[in-house]
C-alpha positions as CSV (number, residue, x, y, z in Angstrom):
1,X,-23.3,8.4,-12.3
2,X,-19.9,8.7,-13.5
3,X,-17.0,5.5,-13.9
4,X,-15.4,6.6,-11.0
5,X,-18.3,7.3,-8.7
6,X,-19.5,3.6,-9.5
7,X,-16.1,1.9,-8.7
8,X,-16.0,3.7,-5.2
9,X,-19.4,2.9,-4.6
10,X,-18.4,-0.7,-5.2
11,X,-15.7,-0.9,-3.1
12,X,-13.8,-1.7,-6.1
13,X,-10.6,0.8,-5.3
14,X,-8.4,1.3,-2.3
15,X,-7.9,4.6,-0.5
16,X,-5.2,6.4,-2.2
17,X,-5.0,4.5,-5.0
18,X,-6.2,5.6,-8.4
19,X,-8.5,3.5,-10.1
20,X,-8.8,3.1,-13.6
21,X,-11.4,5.5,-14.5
22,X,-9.8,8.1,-12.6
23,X,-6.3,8.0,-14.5
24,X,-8.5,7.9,-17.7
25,X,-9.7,10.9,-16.6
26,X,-6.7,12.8,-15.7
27,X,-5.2,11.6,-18.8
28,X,-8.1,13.1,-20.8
29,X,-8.2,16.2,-18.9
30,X,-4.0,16.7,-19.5
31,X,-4.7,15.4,-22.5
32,X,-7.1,18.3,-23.3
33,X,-5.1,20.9,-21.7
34,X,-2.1,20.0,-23.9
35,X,-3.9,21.0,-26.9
36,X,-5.3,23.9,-25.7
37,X,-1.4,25.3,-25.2
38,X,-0.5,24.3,-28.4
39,X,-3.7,26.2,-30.4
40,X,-2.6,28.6,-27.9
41,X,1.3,28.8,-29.3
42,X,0.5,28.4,-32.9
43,X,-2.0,31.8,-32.4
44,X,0.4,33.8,-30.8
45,X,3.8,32.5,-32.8
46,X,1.1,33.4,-36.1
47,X,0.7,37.0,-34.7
48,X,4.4,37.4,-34.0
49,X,5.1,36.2,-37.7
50,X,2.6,38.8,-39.5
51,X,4.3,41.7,-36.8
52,X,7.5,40.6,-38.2
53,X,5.9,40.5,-42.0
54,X,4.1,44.3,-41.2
55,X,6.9,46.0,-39.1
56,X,7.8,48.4,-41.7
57,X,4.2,49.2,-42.8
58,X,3.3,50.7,-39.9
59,X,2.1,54.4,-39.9
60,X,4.6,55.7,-37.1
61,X,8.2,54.5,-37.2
62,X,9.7,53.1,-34.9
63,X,13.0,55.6,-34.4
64,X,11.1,58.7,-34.5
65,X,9.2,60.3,-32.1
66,X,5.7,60.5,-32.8
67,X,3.8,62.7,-29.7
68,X,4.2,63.2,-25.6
69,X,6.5,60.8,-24.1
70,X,5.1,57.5,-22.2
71,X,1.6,57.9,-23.2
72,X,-0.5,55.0,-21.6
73,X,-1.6,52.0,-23.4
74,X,-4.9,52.1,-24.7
75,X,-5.0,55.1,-25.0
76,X,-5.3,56.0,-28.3
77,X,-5.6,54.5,-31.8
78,X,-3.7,53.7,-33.6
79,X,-0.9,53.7,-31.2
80,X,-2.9,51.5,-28.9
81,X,0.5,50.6,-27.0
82,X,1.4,54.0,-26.0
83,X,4.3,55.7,-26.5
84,X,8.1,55.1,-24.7
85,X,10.5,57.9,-23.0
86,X,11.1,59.7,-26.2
87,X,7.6,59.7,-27.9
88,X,8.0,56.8,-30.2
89,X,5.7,53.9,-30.8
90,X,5.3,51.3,-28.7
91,X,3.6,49.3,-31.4
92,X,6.1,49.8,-33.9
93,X,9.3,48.9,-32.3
94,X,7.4,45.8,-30.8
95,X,6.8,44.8,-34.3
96,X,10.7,45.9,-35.4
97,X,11.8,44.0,-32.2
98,X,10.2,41.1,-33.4
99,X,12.4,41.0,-36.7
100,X,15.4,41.6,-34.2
101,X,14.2,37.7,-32.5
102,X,13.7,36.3,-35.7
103,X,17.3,36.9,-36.9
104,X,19.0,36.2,-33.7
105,X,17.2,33.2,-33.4
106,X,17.1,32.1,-36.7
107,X,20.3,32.4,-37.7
108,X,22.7,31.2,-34.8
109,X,20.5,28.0,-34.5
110,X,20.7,27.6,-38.6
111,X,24.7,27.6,-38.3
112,X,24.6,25.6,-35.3
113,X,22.4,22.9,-36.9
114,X,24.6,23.4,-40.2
115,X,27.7,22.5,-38.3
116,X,26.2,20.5,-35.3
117,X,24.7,18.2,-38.3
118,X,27.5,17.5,-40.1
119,X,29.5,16.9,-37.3
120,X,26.7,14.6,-35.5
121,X,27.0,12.4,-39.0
122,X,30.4,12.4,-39.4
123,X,31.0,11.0,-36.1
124,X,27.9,8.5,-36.8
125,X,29.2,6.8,-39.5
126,X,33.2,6.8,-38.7
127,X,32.8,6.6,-35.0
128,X,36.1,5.5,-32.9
129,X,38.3,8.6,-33.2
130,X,36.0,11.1,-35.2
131,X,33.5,10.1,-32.6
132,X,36.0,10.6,-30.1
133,X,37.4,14.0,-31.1
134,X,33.7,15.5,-31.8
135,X,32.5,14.4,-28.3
136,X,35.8,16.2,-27.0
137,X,35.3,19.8,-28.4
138,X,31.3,19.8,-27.4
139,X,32.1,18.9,-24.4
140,X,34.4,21.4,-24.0
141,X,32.2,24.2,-25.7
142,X,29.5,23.5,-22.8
143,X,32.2,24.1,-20.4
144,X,33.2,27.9,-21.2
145,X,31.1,30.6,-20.1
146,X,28.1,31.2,-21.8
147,X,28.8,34.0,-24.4
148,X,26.5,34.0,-26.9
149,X,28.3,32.2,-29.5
150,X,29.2,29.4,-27.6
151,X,26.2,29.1,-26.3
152,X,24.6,28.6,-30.1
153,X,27.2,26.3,-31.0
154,X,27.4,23.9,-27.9
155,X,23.6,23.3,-26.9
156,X,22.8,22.9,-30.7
157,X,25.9,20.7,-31.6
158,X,25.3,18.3,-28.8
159,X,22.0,16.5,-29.3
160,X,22.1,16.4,-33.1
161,X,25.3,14.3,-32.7
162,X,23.6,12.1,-29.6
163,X,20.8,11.4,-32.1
164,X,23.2,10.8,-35.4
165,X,25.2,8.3,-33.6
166,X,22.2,6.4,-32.3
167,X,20.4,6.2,-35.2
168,X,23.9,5.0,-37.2
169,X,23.1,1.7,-35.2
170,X,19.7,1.0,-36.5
171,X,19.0,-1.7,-38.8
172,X,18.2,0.4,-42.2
173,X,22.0,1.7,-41.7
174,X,23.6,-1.5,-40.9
175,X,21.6,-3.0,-44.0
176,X,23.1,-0.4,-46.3
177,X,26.8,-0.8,-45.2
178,X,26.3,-4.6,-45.9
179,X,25.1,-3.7,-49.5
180,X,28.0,-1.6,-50.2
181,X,26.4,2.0,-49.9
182,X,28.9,4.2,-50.2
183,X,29.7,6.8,-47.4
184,X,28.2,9.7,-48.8
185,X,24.8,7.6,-49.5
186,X,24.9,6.3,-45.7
187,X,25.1,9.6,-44.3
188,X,22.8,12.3,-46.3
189,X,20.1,9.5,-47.8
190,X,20.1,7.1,-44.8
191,X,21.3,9.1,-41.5
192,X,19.9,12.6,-42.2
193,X,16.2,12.0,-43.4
194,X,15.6,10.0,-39.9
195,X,17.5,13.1,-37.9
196,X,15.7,16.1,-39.3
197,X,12.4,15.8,-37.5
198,X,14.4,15.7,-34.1
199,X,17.3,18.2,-34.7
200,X,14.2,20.7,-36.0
201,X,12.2,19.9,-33.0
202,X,15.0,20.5,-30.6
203,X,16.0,23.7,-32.6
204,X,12.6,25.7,-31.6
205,X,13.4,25.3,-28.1
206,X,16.9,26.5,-28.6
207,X,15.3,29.6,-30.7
208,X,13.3,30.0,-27.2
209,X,16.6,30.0,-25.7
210,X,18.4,32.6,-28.1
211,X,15.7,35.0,-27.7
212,X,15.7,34.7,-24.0
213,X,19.6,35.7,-24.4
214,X,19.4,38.5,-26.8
215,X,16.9,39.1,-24.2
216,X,19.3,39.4,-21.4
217,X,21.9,40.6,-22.9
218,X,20.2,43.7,-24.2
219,X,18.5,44.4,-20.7
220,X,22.1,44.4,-19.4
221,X,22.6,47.5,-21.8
222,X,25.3,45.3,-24.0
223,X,22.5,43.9,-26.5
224,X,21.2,45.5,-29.9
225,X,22.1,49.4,-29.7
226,X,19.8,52.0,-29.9
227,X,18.1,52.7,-32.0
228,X,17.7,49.6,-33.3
229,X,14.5,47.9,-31.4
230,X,14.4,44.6,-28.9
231,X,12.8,43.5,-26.2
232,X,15.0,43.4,-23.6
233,X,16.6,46.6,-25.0
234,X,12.9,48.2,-24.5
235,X,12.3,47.0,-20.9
236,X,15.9,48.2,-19.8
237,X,15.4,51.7,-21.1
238,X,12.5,51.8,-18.9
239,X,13.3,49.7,-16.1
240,X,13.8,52.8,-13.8
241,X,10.3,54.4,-14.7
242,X,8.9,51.1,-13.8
243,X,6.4,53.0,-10.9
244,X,5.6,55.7,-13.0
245,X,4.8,54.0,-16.4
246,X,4.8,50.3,-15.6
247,X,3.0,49.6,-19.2
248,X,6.0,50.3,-20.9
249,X,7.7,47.8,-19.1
250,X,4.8,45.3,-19.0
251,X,4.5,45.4,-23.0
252,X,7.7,44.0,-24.2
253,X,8.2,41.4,-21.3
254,X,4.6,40.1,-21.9
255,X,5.3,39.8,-25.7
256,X,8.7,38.3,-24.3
257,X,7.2,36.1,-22.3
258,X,4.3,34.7,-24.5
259,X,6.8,34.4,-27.5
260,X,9.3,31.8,-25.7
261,X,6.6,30.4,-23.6
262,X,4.7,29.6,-27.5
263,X,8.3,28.3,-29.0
264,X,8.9,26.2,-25.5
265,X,5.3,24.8,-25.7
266,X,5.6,23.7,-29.3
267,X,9.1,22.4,-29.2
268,X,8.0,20.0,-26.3
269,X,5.1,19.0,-28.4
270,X,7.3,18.2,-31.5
271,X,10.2,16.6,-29.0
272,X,7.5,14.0,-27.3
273,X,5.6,13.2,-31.0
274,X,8.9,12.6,-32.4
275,X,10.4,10.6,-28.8
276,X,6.8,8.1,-28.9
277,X,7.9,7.7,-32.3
278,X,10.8,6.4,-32.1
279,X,10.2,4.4,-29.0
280,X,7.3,2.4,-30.6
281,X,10.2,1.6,-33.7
């Protein structure tokens, strides 16, 4: 008989109301799932990396046509992910699509945490009107329309700079301005070190954010040019042969899918470690 069978047995818990085994339970069982998501995303993100590592040692490539168009999925080895509307591999220009995530995601959120980092301790150790002024332009960067370079700059900029300026009030930085550290010191020995761990947590998700716009953009027709593989580039070419050949257009937006579902999972997982962290300090 189990904790919770016993303590109802007893009489020991009211209806409706959890009793201790029970949240114990729950707690294991979310507990459980939670790592089973992360495994999960660390699997898939490590296929996605050796696609991006193997992308140009594939037999077929992935700009010239290789057999019949839209040849079904599992069909055939070792194009096992068919063919698209002009007889090119499926598997291939997933794998070159994945290179085209890594760089749009990699790189926007690298400059943004470049800039968004040095602006985030810059207005942690001057604050008053450096604070001031950097608050100002991110604020007004959020409120433009969401082009993709604004977008990069604004939702990375922001939270580093919340996170600098709180941790400019702890008692390691205070203790270092009273010994006479010298700006410089405060900021990049001090400041940084204690930001990284957040600002690189936070940065997956935005990667999961950049892909799903590159993702967007290109299904609108105005993203990478073809060509040159994405995602979203490879469900709008055949978005209207969706009834026809729907594996064509299931492929990429399940690779989609899975890939900022993985960098979402682990970027909340990294965000909460980091969060308990600091609230136990």
């Amino acid at each position: 008989m189990s904790l919770v069978q016993t303590e109802e047995s007893l009489g020991l818990t009211e209806p409706g109301v959890q009793s201790p085994g029970e949240v114990a339970a729950a707690r294991k069982g979310k507990k459980k799932r939670a790592g089973l998501l992360w495994w999960f995303a660390i699997f898939w993100l490590g296929i996605v990396v050796l696609a991006v590592i193997f992308a140009d040692f594939l037999p077929a490539e992935y700009d010239k046509p290789i057999g019949d168009a839209h040849q079904a999925p599992f069909e055939s080895w070792p194009e096992f992910l068919g063919t698209d509307y002009l007889g090119r591999s499926t598997l291939s220009r997933i794998a070159a699509g994945a290179q085209t995530s890594l760089i749009v995601s990699t790189i926007p959120v690298a400059t943004g945490i470049l800039i968004g980092g040095l602006l985030g301790l810059t207005a942690a150790y001057f604050r008053g009107a450096a604070e001031t002024v950097i608050d100002i332009v991110a604020d007004a960067l959020l409120a433009f329309p969401p082009l993709l370079l604004l977008l990069m700059l604004a939702s990375v900029l922001k939270p580093p700079s919340v996170w600098t300026i709180a941790q400019s009030k702890r008692e390691y930085v205070v203790v270092a301005k009273a010994m006479g550290a010298r700006p410089g010191r405060i900021m990049f020995k001090e400041l940084m070190p204690n930001t990284v761990a957040t600002i690189l947590s936070y940065a997956v998700i935005v990667m999961a954010i950049m892909i799903v716009a590159e993702g967007s953009l290109s299904f609108l027709g105005v993203g990478v040019p073809d060509p040159e593989p994405s995602w979203g580039g490879m469900v709008y070419k055949e978005k209207d042969n969706l009834e026809t050949y729907p594996g064509q257009v299931f492929v990429p937006c399940g690779v989609l899918f899975l890939t900022v579902f993985s960098l979402n999972v682990i970027g909340d997982r990294l965000r909460a470690k980091f969060d308990v962290r600091d609230s136990n300090l």
